[in-house]
Structure formats: C-alpha cells, structure tokens
C-alpha positions in Angstrom: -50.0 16.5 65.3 -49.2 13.3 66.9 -49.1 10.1 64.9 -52.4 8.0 66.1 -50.7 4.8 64.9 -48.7 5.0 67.7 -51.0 5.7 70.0 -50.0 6.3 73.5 -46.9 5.8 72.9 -46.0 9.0 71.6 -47.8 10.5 74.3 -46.9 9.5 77.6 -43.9 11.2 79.1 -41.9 8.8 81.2 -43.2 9.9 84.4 -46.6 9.6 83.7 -48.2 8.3 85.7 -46.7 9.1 88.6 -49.6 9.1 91.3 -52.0 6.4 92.5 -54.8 6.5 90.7 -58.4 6.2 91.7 -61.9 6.4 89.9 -63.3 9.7 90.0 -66.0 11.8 88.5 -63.8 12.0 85.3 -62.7 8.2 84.8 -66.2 7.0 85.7 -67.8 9.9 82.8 -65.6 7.3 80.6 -66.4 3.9 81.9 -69.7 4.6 80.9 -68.8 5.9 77.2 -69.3 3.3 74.2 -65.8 2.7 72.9 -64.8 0.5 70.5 -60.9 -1.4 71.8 -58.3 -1.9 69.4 -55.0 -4.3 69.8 -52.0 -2.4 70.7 -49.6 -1.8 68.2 -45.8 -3.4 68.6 -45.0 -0.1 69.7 -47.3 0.6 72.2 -46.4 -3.0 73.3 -42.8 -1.8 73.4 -43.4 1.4 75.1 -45.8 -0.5 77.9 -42.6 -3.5 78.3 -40.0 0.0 79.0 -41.9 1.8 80.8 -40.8 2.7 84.3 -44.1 3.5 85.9 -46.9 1.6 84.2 -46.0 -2.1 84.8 -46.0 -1.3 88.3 -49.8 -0.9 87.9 -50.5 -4.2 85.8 -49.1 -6.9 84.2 -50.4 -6.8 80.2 -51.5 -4.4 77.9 -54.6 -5.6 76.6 -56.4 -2.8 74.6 -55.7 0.8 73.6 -58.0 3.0 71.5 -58.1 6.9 70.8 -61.3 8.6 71.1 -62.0 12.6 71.5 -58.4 13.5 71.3 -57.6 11.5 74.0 -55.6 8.1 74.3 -56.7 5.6 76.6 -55.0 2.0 77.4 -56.3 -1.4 79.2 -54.2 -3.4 81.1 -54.6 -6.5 83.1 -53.5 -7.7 86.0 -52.6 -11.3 87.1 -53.3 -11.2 90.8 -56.4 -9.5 91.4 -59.6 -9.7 93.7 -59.8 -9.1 97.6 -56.6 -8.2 99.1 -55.5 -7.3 96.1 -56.6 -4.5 93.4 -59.5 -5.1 91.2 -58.3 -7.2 87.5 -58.4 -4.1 84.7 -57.3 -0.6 85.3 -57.6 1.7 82.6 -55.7 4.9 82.1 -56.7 8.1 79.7 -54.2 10.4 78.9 -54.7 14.1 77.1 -53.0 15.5 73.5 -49.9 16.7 75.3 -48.8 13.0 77.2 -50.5 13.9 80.6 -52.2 11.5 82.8 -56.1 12.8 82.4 -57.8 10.0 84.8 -57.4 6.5 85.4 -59.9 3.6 87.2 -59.7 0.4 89.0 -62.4 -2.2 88.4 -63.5 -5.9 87.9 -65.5 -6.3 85.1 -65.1 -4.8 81.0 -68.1 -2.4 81.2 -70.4 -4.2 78.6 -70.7 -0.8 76.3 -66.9 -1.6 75.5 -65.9 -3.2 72.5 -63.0 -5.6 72.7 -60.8 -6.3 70.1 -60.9 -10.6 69.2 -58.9 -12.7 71.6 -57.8 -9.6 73.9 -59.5 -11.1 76.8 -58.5 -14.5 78.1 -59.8 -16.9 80.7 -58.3 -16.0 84.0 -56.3 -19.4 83.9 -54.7 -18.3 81.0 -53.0 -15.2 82.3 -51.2 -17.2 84.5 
C-alpha cells in the first residue's frame, strides 16, 4: 500500500504526464465532486520542483488531496487568460502512478474546499 502522506509523490512515474491534457467526461465527473484541498507536503513540493513533465504545465502547486483511491493535485499558473491557458489545471492520477484525467479551467469550482492561504490574489503570484 502506498504511503498517503506522501501523496502523489509516490505515485507519479516520471513520465506521467506525458500528453496534453484536456477536460473530458472523466475530469469534468470530478470538477463537480465536493473535495475537501489539503497543503502539499514538502515532498510533494519536492517531487512537483523535479519533476520533468509537470512544471511545464504550471507554475505552483497549490493543493493536493486523496479521495476514492485516487490522488489529485492543483496547480497554478502565472500567465493565464486569453491567448494563453486557463489559471488552474488539475490532474488525478490512479493507485498505480498513471495519469487518470486532467482539466483546464478559470475558476476553483465552489464545491471545493481550499486549504487557508492556498489561493492568492493574482498580483501576488507574480
């Protein structure tokens, strides 16, 4: 069994993920779940900082939280909005490491908990 404190850090392989990712049926079935965020750990800080594939897709990791076997992150980017992709993107991955679904969108859906302080003004991730 995997060690939750760790989160997904202990799950993702280091090529995951290694497609673009877009909101589907799956990532939107999620969006709409009630979820309660959590800080990262320093590890799943750590494993976000080193890892190849995922700072590519944002800048921070804001949130993480585990929920029906599954370990999902939030992460933020700086430049968002028209050209550019929308500010959070959110990724779930499965019990083995693998990259389940992952979605694109502007606004924390209001059925999601976030941890104090996670989210800052937009001047202040700059």
């Amino acid at each position: 069994m995997t060690d939750r404190r760790a989160g997904f850090a202990n799950k993702v392989t280091k090529g995951a993920p290694s497609s673009g990712l877009m909101n589907d049926k799956r990532a939107n079935e999620r969006l709409r779940r009630t979820v309660e965020w959590r800080t990262p750990t320093s590890t799943e800080q750590k494993a976000f900082e080193a890892h190849r594939t995922l700072k590519t897709y944002a800048d921070f990791l804001v949130a993480a939280v585990e929920t029906d076997d599954e370990s999902w992150i939030l992460m933020e980017r700086v430049w968002h909005g028209f050209p550019d992709p929308p500010r959070w993107i959110f990724i779930a991955f499965g019990p083995d490491g693998r990259t389940i679904c992952g979605g694109d969108f502007d606004h924390i859906p209001t059925n999601w908990t976030m941890p104090e302080g996670a989210i800052l003004p937009l001047e202040e991730t700059v």
